[in-house]
Backbone as JSON, one array per atom type, in Angstrom:
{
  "sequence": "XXXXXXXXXXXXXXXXXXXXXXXXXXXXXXXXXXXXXXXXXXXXXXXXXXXXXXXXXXXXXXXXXXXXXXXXXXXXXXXXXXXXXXXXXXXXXXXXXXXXXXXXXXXXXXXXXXXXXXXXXXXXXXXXXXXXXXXXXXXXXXXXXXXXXXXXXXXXXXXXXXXXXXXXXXXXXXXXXXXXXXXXX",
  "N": [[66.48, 12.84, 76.01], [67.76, 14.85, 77.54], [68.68, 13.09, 79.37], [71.0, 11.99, 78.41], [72.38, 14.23, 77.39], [73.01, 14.99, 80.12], [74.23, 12.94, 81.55], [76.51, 12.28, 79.43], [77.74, 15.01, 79.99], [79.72, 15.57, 82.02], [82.12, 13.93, 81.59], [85.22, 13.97, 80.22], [86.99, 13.58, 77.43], [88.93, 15.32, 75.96], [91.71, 14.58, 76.64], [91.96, 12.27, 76.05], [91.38, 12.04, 72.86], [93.6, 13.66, 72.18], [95.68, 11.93, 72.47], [95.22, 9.65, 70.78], [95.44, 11.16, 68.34], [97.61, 10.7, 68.01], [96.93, 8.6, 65.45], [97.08, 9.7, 63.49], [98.44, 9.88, 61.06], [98.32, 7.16, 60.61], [97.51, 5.03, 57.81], [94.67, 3.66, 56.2], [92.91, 0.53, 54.38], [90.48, 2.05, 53.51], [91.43, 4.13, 52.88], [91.51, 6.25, 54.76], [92.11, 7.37, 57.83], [93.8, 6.3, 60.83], [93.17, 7.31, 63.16], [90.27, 8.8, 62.43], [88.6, 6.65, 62.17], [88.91, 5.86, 65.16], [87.19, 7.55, 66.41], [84.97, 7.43, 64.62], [83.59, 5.12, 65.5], [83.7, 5.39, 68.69], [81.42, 7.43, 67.71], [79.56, 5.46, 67.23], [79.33, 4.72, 69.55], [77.44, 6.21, 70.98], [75.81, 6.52, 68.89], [74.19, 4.18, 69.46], [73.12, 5.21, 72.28], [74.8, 5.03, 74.23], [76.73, 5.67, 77.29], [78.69, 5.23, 79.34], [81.73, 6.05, 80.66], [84.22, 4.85, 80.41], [83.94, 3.06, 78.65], [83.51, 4.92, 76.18], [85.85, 6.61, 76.22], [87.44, 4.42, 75.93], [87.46, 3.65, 73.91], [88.26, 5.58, 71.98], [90.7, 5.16, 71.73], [91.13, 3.07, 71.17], [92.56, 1.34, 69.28], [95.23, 2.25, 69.66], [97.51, 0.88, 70.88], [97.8, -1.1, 69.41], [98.31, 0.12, 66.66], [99.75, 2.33, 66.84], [101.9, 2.21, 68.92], [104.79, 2.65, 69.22], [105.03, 5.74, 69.51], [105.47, 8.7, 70.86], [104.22, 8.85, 74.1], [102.67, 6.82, 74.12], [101.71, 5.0, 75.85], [101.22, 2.65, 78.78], [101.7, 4.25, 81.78], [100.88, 5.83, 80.31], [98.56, 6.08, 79.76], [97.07, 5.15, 81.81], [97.53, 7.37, 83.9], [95.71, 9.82, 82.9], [93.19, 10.15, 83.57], [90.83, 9.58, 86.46], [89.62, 7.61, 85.38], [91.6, 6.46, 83.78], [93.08, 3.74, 84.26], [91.4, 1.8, 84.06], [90.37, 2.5, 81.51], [92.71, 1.83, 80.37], [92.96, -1.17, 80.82], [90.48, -2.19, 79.66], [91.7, -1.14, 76.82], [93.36, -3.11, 76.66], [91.96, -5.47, 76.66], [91.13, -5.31, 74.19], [92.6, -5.42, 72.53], [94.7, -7.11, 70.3], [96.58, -9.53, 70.61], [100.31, -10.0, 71.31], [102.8, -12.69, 71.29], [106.46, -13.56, 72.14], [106.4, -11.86, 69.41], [105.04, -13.61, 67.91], [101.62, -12.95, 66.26], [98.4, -13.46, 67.81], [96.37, -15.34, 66.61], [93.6, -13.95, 64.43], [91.17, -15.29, 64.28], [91.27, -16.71, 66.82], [91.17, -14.54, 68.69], [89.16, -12.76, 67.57], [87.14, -14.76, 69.32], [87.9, -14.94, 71.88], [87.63, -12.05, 72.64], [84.62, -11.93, 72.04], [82.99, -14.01, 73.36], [84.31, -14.41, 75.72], [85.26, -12.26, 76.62], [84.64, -9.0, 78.41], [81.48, -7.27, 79.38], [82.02, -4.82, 78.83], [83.91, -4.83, 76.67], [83.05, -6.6, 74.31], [80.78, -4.77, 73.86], [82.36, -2.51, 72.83], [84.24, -3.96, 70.73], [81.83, -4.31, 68.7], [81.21, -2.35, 67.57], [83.58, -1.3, 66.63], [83.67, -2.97, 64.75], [81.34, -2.36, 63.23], [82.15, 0.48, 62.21], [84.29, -0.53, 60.98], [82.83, -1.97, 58.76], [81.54, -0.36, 57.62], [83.24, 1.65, 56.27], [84.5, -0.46, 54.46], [82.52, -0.26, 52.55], [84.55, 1.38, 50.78], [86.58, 0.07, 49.73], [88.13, -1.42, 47.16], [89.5, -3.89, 46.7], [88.1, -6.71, 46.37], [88.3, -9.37, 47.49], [89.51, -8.64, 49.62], [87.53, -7.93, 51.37], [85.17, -9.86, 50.96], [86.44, -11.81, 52.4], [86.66, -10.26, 54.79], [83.88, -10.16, 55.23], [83.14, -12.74, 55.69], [84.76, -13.12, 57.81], [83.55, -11.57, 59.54], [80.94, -13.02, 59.95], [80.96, -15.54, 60.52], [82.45, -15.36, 62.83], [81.63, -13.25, 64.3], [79.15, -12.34, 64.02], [77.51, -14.56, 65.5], [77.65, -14.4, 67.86], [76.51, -11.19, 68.65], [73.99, -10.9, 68.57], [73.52, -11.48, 71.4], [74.85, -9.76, 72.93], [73.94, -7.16, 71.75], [71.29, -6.4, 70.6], [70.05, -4.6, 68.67], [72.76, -3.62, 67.77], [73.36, -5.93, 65.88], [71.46, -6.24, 64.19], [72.36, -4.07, 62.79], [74.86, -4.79, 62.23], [74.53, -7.33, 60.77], [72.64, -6.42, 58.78], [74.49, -4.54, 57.04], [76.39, -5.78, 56.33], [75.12, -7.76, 54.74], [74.25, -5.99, 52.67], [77.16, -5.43, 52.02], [77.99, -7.58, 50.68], [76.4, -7.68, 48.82], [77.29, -5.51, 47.16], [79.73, -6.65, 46.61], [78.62, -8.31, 44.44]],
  "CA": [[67.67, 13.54, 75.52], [67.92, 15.44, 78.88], [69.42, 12.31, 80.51], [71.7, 11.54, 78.06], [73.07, 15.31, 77.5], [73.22, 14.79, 81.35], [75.61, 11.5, 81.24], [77.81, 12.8, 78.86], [78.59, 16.66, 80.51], [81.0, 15.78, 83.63], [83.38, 13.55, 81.12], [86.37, 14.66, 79.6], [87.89, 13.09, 76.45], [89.96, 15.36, 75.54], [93.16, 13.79, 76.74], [92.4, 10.78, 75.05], [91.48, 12.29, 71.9], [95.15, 14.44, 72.41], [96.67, 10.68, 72.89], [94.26, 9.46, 69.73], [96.08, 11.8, 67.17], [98.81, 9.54, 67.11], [96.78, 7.43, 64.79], [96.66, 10.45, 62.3], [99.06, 9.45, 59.66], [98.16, 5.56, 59.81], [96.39, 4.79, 56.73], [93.22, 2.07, 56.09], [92.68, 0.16, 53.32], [89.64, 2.28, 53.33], [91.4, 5.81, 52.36], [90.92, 7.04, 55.73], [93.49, 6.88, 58.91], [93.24, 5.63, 62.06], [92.31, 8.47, 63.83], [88.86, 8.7, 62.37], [88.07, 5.3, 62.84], [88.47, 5.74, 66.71], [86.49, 8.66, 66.26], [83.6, 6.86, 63.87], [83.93, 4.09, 66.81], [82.74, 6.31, 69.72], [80.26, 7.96, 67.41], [78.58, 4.63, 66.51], [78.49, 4.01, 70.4], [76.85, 7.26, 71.13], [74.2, 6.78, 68.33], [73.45, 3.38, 70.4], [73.59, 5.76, 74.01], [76.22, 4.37, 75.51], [77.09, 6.61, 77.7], [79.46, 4.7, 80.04], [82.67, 6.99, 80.43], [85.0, 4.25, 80.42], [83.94, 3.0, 77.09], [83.59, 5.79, 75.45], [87.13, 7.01, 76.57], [88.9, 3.26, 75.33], [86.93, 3.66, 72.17], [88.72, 7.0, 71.06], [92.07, 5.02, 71.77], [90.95, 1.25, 71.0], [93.56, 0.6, 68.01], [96.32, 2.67, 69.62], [98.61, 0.56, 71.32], [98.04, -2.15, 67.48], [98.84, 0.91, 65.64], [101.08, 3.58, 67.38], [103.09, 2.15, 70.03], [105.95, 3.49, 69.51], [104.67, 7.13, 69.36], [105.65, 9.21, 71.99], [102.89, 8.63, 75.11], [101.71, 5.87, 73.87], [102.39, 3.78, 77.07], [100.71, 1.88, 79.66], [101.58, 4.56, 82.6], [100.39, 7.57, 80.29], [97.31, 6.45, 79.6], [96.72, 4.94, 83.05], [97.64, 8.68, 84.45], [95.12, 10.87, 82.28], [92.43, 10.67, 84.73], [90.79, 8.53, 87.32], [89.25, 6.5, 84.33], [92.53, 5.84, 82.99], [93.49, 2.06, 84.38], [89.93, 1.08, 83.6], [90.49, 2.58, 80.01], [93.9, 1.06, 79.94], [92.87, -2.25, 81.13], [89.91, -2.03, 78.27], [91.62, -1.23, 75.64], [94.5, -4.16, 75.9], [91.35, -6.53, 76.67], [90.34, -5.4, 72.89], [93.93, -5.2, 71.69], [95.22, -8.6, 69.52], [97.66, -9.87, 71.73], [101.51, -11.01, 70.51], [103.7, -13.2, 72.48], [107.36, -13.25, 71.53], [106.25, -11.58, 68.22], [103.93, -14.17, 66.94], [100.31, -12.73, 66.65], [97.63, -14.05, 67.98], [95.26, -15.45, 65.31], [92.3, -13.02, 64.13], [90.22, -15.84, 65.27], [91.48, -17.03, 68.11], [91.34, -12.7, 69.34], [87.7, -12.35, 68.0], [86.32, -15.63, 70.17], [88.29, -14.54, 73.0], [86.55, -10.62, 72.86], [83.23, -11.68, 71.83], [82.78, -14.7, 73.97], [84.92, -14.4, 76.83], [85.35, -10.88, 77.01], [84.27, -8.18, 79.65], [80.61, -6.93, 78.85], [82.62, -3.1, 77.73], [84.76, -5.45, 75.44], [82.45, -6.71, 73.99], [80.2, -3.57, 73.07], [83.76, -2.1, 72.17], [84.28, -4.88, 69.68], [80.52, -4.73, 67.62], [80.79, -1.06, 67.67], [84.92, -1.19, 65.87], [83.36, -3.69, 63.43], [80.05, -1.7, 62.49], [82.88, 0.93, 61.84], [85.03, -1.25, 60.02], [82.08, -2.72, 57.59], [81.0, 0.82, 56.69], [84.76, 1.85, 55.94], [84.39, -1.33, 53.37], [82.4, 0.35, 51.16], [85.49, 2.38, 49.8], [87.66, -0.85, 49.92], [88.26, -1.88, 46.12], [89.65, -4.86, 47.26], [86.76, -7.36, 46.56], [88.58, -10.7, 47.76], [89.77, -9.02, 51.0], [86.24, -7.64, 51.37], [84.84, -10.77, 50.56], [87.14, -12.59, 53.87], [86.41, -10.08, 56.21], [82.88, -10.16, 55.75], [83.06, -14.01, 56.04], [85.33, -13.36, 59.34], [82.39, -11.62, 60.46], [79.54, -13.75, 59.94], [81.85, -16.74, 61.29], [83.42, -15.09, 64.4], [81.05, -12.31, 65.2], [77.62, -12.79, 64.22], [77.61, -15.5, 66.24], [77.63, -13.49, 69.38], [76.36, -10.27, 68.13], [73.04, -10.61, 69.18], [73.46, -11.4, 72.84], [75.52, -8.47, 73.52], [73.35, -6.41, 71.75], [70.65, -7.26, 69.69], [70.15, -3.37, 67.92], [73.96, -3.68, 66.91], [73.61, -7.45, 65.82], [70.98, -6.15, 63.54], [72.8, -3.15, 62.0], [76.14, -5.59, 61.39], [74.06, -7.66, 59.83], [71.89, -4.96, 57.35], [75.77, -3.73, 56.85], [77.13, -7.49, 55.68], [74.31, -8.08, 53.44], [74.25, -4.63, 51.95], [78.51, -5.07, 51.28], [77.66, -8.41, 49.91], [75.55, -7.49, 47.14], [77.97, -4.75, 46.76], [80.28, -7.63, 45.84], [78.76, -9.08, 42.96]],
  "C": [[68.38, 14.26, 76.65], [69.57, 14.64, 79.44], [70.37, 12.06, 80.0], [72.85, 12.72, 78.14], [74.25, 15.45, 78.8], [74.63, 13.88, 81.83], [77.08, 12.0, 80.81], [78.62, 14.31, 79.3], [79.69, 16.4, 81.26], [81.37, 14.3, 82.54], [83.91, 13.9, 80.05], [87.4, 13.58, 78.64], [88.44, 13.51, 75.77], [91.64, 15.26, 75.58], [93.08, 12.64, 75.95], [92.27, 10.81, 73.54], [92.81, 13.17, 71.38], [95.97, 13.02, 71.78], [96.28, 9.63, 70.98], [95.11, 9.66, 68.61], [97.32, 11.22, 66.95], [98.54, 8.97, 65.98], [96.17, 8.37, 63.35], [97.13, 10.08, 61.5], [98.99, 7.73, 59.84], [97.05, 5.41, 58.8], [95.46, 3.88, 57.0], [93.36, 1.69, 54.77], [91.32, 1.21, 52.32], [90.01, 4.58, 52.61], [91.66, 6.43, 53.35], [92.37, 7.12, 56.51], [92.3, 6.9, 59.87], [92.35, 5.96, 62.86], [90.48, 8.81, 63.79], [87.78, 7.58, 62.24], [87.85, 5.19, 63.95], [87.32, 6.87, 66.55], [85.03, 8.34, 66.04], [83.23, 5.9, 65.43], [83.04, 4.77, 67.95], [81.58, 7.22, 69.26], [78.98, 7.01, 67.43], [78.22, 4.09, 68.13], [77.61, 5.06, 71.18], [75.71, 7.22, 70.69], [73.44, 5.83, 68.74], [73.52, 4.16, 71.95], [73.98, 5.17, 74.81], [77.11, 5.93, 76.16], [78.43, 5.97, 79.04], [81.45, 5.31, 79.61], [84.35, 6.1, 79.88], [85.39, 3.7, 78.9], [83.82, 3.6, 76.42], [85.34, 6.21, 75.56], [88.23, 5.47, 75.79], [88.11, 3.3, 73.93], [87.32, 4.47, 71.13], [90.07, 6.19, 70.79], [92.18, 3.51, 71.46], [92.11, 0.66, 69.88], [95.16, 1.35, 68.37], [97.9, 1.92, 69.87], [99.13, -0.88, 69.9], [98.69, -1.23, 67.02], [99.85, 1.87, 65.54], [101.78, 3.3, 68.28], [104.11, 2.33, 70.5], [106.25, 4.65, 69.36], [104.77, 7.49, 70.42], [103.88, 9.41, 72.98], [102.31, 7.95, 75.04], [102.57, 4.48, 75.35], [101.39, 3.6, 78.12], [100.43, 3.0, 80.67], [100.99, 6.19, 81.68], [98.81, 7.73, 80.01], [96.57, 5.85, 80.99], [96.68, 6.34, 83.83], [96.75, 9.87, 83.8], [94.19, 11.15, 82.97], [92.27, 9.26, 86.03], [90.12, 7.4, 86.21], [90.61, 6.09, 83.84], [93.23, 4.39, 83.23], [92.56, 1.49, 84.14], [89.99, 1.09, 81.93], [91.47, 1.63, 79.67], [93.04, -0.69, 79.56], [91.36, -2.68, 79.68], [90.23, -1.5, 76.89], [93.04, -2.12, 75.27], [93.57, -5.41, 76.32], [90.95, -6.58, 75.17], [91.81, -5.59, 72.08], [94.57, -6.97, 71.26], [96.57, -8.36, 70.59], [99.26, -10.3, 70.65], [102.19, -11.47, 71.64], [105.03, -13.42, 71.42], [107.06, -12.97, 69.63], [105.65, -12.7, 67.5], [102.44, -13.67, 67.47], [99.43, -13.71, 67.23], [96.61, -14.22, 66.59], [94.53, -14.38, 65.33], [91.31, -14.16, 65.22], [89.98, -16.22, 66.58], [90.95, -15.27, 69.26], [89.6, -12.49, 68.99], [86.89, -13.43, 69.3], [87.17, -15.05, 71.71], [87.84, -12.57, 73.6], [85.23, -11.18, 73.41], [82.77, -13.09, 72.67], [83.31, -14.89, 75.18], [85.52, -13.09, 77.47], [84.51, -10.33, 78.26], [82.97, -7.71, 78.7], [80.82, -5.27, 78.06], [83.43, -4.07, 76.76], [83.95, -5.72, 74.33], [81.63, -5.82, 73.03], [80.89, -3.15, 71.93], [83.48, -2.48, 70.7], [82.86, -4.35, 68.2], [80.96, -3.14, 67.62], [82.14, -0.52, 66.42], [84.27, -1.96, 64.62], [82.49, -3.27, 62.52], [81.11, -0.39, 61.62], [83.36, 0.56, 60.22], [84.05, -1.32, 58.69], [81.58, -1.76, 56.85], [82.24, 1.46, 55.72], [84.48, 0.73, 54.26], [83.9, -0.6, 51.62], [82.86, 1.5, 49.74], [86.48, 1.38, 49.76], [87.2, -1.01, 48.28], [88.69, -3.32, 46.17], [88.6, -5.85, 47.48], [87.33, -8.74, 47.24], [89.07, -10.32, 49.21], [88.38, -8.4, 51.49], [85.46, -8.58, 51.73], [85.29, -11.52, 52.52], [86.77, -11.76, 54.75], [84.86, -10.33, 56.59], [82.52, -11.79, 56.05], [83.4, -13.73, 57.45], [83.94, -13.18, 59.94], [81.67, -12.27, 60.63], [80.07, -15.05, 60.66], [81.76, -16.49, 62.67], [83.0, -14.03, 65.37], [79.78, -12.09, 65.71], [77.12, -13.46, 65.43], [76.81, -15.31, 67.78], [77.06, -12.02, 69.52], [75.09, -10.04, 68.72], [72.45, -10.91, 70.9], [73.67, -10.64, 73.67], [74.4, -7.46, 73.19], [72.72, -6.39, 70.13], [70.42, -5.93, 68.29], [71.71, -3.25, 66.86], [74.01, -4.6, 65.89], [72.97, -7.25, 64.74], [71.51, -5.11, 62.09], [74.04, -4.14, 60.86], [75.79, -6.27, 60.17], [73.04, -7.5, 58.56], [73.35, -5.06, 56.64], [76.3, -4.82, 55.87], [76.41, -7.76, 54.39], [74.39, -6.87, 52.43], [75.96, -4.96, 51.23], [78.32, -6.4, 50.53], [77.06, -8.26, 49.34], [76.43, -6.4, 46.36], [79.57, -5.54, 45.85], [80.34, -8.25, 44.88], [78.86, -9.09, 41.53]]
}
């Protein structure tokens, strides 16, 4: 506990949790807003000790530039300028960010195989860590048919890869999947 206490003292996230609160008034399907999704997000990579400053720091802000982009500071040079982590954060959290090119999205699928298989080993984490999120969120979704699809996405597009990155997560997702699937029937 020492070492970890240790890890986490000399970094500073509260600029990015400042930058974060943009994503207060976006809703979820789940009741919630955005905000405490990044929030849940960096908790769930904490309770695996991840202590790596970089990911912790794009994990508070991982859905910002999807969800708030046109919120004042939400830009490339402001979150590159918050500290000396900030082009590392940047650069990790538009490797996790669904891409658009002249305004057509990128598929879901095409964006998870390109994370979770060709991603950076912080993308990656990132990723299982937003989804363990996500799948707990579910269990306030009423919504049984989009419920139903995401937990397919997962088991399709994430599973897959889930236990290479990290076999403790790989195990939770999949407790989490089976658990919202019975919750389904």
């Amino acid at each position: 506990m020492q070492d970890l206490e240790t890890s986490l003292a000399n970094i500073t996230l509260a600029p990015y949790i400042v930058k974060a609160m943009a994503l207060i008034g976006v809703r979820r399907r789940s009741g919630s807003n955005m905000f405490r999704h990044q929030i849940s997000t960096m908790g769930i990579l904490l309770d695996y000790k991840v202590t790596d400053p970089v990911l912790l720091k794009a994990s508070v802000i991982h859905d910002l530039f999807e969800d708030a982009s046109t919120m004042p500071g939400v830009t490339e040079e402001e979150i590159r300028g918050i500290d000396a982590d900030g082009p590392a954060v940047y650069e990790l959290v538009m490797e996790v960010t669904i891409r658009s090119v002249d305004g057509v999205r990128e598929p879901k699928s095409e964006y998870l195989r390109r994370v979770l298989r060709d991603g950076s080993d912080r993308a990656r984490v990132l990723k299982l860590a937003d989804r363990i999120s996500n799948i707990i969120s579910l269990g306030f979704v009423h919504d049984v048919a989009f419920v139903k699809r995401y937990l397919r996405e997962t088991k399709d597009h994430i599973l897959p890869y889930a236990e290479k990155i990290n076999p403790d997560m790989f195990r939770e997702l999949s407790d989490l999947v089976a658990n919202r699937e019975q919750m389904c029937e």
